[in-house]
C-alpha positions in Angstrom: 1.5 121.4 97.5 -1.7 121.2 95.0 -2.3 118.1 92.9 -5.5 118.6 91.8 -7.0 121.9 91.4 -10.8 122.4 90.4 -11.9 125.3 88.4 -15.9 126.0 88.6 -16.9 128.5 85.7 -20.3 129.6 84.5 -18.5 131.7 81.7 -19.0 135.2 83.3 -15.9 137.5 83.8 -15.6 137.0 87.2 -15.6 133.2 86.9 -13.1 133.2 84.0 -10.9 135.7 85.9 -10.6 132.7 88.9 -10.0 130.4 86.2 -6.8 132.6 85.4 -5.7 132.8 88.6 -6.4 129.1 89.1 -4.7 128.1 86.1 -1.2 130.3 87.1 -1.5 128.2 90.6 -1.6 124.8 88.6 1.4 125.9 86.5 3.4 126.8 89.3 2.4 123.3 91.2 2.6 121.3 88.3 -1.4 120.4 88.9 -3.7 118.7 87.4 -6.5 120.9 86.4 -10.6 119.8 86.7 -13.0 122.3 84.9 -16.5 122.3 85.5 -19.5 124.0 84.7 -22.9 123.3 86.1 -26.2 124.1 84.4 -28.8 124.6 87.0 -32.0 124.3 85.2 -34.8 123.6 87.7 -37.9 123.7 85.9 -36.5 124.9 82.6 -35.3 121.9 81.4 -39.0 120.0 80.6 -39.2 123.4 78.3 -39.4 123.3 74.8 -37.6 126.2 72.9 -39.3 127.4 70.1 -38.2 126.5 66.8 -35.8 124.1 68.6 -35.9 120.3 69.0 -33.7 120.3 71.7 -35.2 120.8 75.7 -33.7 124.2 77.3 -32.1 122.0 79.1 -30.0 120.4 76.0 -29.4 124.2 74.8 -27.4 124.8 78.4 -25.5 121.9 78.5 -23.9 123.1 75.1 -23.8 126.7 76.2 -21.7 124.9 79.3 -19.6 122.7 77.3 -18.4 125.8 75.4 -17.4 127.7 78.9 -15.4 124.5 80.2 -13.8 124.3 76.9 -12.9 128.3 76.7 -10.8 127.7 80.4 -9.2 124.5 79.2 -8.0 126.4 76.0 -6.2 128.5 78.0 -4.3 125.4 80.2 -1.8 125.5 77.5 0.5 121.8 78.4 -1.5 121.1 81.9 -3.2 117.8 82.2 -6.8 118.6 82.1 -10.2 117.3 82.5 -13.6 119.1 81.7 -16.9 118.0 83.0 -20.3 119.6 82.7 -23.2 118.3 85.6 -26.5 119.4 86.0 -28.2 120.5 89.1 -27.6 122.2 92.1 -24.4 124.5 91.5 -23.5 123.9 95.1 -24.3 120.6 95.3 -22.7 119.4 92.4 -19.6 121.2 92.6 -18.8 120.2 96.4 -19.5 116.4 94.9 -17.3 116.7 91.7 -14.4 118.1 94.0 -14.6 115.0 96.1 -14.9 112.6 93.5 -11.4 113.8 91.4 -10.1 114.2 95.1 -9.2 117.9 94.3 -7.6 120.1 97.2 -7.9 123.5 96.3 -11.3 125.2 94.3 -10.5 128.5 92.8 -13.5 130.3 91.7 -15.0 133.6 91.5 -17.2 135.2 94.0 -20.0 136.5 91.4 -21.2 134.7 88.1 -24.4 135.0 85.8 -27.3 134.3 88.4 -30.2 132.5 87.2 -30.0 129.4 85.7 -26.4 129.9 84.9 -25.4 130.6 88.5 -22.4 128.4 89.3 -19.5 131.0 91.2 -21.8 133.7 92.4 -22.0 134.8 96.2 -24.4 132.4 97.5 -22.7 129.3 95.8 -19.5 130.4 96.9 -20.4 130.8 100.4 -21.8 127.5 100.5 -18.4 125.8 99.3 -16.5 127.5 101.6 -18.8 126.5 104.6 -19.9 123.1 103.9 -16.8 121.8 101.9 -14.0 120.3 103.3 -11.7 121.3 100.6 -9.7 124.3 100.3 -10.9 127.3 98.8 -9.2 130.5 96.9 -11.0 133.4 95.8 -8.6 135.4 94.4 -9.2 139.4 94.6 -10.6 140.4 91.2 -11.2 143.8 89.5 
């Protein structure tokens, strides 16, 4: 029923509970799996971090590629693919979905807020209202 199965993640429990969930769902339909993590950085990225050489927004494009890489880890023999985008959460995840033609999104219904704020309320809202791909939000503790 599910080829392609996108897992947003921003590395907060909530987020990497979903992945779980998301992950059991590929294994059981033999899916492929598409992590992502956006960094919304806004402003923050022009900043210079003290005592750092990188901008901020350098620092959360690594911070990222380590939460993509912690769900994948767990994907055991799936076929998957991790991408980290900067922007809009929103935005960027609705686009990512369509481009790897995924037809479900699992994610999580609270994340980090801030400028790590991929799966939290207001992002998921605006998936399942504006997207025209299925969306699971599984129950989580």
């Amino acid at each position: 029923m599910f080829e392609t199965i996108l897992l947003p993640t921003d590395g907060s429990k909530d987020a990497e509970s979903a992945a779980d969930a998301g992950l059991e769902l590929a294994r059981i339909h033999d899916a492929e799996v598409h992590v992502l993590c956006v960094a919304e950085t806004g402003l923050l990225g022009q900043v210079r971090l003290p005592g750092d050489a990188d901008s901020a927004e350098h620092a959360m494009h690594r911070q990222a590629e380590t939460f993509v890489s912690r769900v994948a880890d767990r994907a055991d023999a799936l076929p998957v693919t991790t991408a980290v985008r900067t922007g809009p959460p929103e935005t960027e995840l609705l686009e990512y979905a369509n481009e790897v033609d995924a037809d479900l999104i699992v994610m999580g219904t609270r994340g980090r807020g801030g400028v790590h704020k991929l799966a939290i309320g207001s992002v998921t809202d605006h998936v399942i209202r504006f997207g025209d791909i299925d969306v699971y939000v599984p129950s989580l503790e």
